[in-house]
FIVOMAR-163472 format. One record per residue (C-alpha): residue number from 0; residue in three letters; x, y, z. Coordinates in pm, 1 decimal. Layout:
N
[NUM, ALA, [X, Y, Z]];
...
# end
This chain:
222
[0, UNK, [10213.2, 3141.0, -5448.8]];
[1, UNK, [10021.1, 2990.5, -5154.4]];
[2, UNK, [9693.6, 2938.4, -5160.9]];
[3, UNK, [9453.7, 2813.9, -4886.6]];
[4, UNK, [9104.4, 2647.0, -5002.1]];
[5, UNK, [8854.1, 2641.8, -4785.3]];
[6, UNK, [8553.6, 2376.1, -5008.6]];
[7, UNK, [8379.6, 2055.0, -4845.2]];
[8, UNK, [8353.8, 1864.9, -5130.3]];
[9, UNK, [8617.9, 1643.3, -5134.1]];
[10, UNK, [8569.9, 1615.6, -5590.1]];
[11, UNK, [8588.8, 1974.2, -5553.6]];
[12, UNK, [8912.2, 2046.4, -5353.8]];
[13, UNK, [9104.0, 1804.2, -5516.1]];
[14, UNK, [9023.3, 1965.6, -5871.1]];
[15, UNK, [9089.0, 2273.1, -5725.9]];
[16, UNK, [9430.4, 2187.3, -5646.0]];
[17, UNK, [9486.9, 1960.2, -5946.1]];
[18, UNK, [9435.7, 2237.8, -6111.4]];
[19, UNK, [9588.4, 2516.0, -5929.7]];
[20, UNK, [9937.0, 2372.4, -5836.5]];
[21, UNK, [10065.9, 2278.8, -6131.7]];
[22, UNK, [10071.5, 2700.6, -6198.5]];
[23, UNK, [10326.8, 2700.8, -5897.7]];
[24, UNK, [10166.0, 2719.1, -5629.7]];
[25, UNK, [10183.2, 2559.2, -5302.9]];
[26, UNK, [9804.7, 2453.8, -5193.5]];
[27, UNK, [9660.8, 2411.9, -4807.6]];
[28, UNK, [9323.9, 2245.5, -4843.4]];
[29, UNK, [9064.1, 2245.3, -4519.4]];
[30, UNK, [8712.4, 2160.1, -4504.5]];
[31, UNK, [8593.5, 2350.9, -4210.7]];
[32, UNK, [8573.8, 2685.7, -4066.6]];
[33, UNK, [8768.4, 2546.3, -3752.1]];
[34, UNK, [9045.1, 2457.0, -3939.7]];
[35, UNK, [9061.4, 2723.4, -4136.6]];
[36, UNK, [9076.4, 3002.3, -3840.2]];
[37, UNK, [9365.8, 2777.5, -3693.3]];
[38, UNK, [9560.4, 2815.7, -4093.3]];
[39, UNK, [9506.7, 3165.1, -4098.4]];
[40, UNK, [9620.9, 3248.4, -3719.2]];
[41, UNK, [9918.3, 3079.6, -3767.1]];
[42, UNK, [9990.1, 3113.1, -4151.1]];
[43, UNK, [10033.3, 3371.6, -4435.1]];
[44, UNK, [9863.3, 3331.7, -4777.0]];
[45, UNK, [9828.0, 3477.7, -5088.5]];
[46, UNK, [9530.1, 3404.1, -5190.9]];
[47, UNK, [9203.8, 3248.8, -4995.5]];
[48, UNK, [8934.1, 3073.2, -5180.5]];
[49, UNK, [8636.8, 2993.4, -4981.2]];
[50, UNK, [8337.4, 2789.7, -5007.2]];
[51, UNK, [8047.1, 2931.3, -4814.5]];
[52, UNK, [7829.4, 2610.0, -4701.9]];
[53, UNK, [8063.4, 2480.6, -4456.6]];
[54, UNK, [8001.5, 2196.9, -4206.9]];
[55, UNK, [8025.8, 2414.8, -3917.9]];
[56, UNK, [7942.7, 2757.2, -4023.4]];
[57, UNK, [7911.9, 3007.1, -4329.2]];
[58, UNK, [8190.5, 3122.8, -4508.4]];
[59, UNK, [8079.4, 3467.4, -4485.8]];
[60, UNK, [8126.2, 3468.0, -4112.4]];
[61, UNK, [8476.7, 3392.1, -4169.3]];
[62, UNK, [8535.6, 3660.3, -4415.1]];
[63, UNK, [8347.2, 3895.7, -4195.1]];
[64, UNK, [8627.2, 3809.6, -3915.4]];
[65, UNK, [8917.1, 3820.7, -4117.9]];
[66, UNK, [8862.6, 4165.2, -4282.4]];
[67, UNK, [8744.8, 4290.4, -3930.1]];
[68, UNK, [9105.1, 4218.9, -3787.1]];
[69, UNK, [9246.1, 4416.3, -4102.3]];
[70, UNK, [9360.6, 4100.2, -4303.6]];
[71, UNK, [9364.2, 4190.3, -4672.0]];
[72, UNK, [9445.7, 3868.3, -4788.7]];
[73, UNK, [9259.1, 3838.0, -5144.4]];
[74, UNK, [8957.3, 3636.5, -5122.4]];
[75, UNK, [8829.4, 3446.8, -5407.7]];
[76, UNK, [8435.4, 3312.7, -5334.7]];
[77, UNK, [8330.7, 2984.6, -5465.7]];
[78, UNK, [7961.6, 2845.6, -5366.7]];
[79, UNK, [7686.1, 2706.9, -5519.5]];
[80, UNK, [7459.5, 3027.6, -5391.9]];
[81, UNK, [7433.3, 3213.9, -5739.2]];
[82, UNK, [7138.8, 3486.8, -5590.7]];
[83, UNK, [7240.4, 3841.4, -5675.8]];
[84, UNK, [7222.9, 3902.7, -5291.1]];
[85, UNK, [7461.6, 3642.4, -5155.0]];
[86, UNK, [7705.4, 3784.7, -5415.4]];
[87, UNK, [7645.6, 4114.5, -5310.8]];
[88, UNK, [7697.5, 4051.4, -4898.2]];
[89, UNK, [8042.1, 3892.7, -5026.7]];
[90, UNK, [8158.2, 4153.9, -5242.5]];
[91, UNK, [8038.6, 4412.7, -4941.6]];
[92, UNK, [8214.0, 4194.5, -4681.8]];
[93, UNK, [8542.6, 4225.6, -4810.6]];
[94, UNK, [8566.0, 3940.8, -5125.4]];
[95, UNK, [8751.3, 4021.2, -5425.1]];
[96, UNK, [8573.7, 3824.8, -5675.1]];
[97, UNK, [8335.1, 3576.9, -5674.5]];
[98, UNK, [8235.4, 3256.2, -5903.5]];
[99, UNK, [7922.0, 3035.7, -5902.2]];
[100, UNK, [7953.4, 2655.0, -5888.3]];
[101, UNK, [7971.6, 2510.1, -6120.6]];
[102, UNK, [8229.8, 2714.6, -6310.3]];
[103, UNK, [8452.3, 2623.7, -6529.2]];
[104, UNK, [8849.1, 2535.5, -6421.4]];
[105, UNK, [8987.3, 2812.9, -6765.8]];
[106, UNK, [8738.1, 3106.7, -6569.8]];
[107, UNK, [8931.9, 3008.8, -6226.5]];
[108, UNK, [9273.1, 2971.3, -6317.5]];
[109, UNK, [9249.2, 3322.6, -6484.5]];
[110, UNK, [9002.2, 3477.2, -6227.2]];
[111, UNK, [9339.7, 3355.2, -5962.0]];
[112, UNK, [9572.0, 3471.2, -6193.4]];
[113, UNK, [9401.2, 3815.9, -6204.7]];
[114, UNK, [9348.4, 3860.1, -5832.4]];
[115, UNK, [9744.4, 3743.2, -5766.4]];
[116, UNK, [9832.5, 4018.4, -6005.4]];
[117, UNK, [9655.1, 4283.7, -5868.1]];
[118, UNK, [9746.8, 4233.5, -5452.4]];
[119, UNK, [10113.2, 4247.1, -5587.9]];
[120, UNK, [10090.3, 4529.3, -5822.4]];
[121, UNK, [10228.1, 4374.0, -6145.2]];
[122, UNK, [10094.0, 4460.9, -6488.0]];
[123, UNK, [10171.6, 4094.1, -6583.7]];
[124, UNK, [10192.1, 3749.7, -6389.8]];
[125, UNK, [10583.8, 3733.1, -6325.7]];
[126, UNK, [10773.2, 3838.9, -6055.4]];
[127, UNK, [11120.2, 4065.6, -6116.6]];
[128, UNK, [11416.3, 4137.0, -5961.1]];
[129, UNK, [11712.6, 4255.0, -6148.2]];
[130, UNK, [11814.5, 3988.4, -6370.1]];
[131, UNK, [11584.7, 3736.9, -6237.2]];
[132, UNK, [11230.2, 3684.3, -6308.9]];
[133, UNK, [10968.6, 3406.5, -6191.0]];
[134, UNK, [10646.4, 3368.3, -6372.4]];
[135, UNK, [10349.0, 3181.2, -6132.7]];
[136, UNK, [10174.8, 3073.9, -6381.7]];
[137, UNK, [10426.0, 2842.8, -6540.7]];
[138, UNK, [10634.7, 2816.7, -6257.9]];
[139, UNK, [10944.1, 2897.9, -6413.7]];
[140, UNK, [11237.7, 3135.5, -6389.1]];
[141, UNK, [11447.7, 3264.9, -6601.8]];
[142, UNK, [11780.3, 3479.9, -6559.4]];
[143, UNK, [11828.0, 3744.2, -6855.1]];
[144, UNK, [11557.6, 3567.9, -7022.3]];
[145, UNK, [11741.0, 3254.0, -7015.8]];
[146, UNK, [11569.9, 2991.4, -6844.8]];
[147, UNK, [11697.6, 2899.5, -6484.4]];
[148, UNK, [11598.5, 2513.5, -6421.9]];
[149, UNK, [11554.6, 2492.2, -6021.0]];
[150, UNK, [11422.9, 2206.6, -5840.0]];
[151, UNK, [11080.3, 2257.9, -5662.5]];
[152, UNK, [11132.8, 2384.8, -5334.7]];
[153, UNK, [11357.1, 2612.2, -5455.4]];
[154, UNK, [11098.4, 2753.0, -5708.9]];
[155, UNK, [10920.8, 2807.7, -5403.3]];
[156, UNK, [11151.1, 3001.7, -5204.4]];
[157, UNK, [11282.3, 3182.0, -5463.6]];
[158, UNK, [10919.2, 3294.8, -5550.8]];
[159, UNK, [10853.0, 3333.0, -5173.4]];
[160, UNK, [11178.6, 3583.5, -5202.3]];
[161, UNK, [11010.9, 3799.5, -5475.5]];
[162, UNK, [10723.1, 3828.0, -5325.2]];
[163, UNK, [10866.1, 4020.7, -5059.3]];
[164, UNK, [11163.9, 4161.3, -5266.2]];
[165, UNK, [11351.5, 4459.4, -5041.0]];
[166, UNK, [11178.9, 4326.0, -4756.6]];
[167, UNK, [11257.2, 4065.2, -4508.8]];
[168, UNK, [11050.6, 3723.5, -4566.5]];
[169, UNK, [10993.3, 3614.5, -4230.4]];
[170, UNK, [11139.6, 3225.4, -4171.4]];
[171, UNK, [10837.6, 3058.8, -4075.3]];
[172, UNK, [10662.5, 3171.1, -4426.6]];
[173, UNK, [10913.1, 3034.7, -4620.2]];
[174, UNK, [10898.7, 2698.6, -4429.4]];
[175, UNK, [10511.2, 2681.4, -4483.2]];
[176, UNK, [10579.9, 2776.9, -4838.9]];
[177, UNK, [10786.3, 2492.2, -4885.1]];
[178, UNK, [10698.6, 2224.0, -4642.2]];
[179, UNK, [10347.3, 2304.3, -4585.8]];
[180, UNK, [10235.8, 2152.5, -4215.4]];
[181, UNK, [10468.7, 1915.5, -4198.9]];
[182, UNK, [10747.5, 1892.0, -3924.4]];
[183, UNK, [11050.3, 2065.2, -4025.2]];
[184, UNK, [11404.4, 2026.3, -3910.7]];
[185, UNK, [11620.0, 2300.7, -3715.9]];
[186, UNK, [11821.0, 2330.9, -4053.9]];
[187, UNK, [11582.7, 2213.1, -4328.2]];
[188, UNK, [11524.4, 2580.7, -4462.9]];
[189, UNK, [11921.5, 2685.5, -4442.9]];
[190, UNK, [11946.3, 2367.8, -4683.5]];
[191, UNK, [11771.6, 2538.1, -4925.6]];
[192, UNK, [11883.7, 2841.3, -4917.7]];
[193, UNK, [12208.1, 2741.7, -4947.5]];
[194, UNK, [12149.4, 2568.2, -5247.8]];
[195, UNK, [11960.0, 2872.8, -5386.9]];
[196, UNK, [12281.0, 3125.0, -5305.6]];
[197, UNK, [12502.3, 2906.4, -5467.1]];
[198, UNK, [12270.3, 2866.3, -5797.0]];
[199, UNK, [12241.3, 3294.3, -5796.7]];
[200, UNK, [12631.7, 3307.8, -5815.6]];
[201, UNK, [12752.0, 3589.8, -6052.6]];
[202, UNK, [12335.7, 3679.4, -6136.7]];
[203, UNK, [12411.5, 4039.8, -5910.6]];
[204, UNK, [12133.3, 3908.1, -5608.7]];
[205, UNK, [12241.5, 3757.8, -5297.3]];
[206, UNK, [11985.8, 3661.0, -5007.4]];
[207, UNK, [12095.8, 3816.7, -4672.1]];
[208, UNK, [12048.6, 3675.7, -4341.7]];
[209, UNK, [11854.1, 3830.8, -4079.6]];
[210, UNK, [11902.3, 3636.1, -3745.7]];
[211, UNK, [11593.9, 3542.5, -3564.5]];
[212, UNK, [11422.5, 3713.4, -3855.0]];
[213, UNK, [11415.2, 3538.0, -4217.0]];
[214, UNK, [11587.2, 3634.0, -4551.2]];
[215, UNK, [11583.6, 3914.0, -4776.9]];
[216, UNK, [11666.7, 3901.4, -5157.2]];
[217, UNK, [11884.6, 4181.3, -5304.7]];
[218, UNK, [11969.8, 4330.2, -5602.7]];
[219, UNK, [12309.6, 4447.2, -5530.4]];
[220, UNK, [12328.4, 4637.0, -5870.0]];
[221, UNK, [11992.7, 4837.0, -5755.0]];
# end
């Protein structure tokens, strides 16, 4: 999964993603409400987890924004304000959960696990297609339940694949899924997918290609 933090504290962010991407997931850190409209104008995310006393503004203001132009991204609060009412305006501007500093890093991991289950409908934390499944929280896959040993990036674009199983997964998510912000070459994604076909040989999925549009993973058994 990708997640974008939005925290100040420099001791915080950094546990935050210590924490968070050894479960799999790919982690965009920014410290102000700035950057964080230019992240989410440009970029996709799974999950958001926002601080609320930023340097130049309120975290609220941004959540107010991005549920008033109909993102549903899930939105995980974290702030030092523990008042019933700050809780309250988050929960009635559009969070989906919300945890008091300091909290404890078991509570979060969960509380994220929770939240990444619901927005994608599972009853449990692992992603299925056919044969294949990939569970988040471990990062691992497995192909009829035997595990499939991937390198990295390709954990990360075959979860960014499941995520939008049946659907096209537009191109420039999958490079922010596995390069974050950094440059990427013309062909740096095809590398990987490539790699990826050749390692789903004989599993019954292939990954089409949609010119100009991204990738799809199928099930050709379904």
């Amino acid at each position: 999964m990708r997640l974008l933090v939005i925290e100040d504290d420099p001791l915080i962010a950094r546990s935050l993603e210590h924490a968070l991407a050894p479960l799999g997931n790919t982690i965009d850190v920014f410290a102000t409400c700035a950057e964080a409209r230019a992240a989410l104008r440009h970029d996709r995310f799974d999950l958001i987890l926002l601080d609320l006393g930023l340097p130049d503004g309120d975290g609220l203001e941004l959540l107010a924004e991005l549920r008033g132009r109909g993102d549903t991204t899930p939105v995980l609060i974290l702030t030092a304000r523990d008042a019933i009412d700050d809780r309250v305006s988050g929960l009635d501007l559009g969070a989906d959960d919300y945890l008091a500093k300091p909290f404890s890093l078991a509570e979060l991991e969960a509380r994220v696990r929770a939240l990444l289950r619901r927005s994608q409908q599972r009853s449990d934390n692992r992603l299925r297609l056919g044969r294949l499944a990939f569970d988040p929280e471990t990062g691992s896959a497995s192909l009829d339940e035997a595990p499939l040993e991937l390198p990295r990036r390709e954990l990360l674009l075959l979860e960014g694949l499941l995520l939008h199983a049946g659907s096209i997964t537009p191109r420039e998510i999958l490079e922010r899924r596995l390069f974050g912000f950094d440059e990427v070459g013309t062909n740096a994604l095809e590398v990987y997918v490539s790699r990826l076909r050749k390692r789903l040989k004989d599993s019954g999925l292939r990954i089409r290609t949609f010119r100009g549009l991204g990738y799809r993973l199928e099930d050709d058994a379904g």
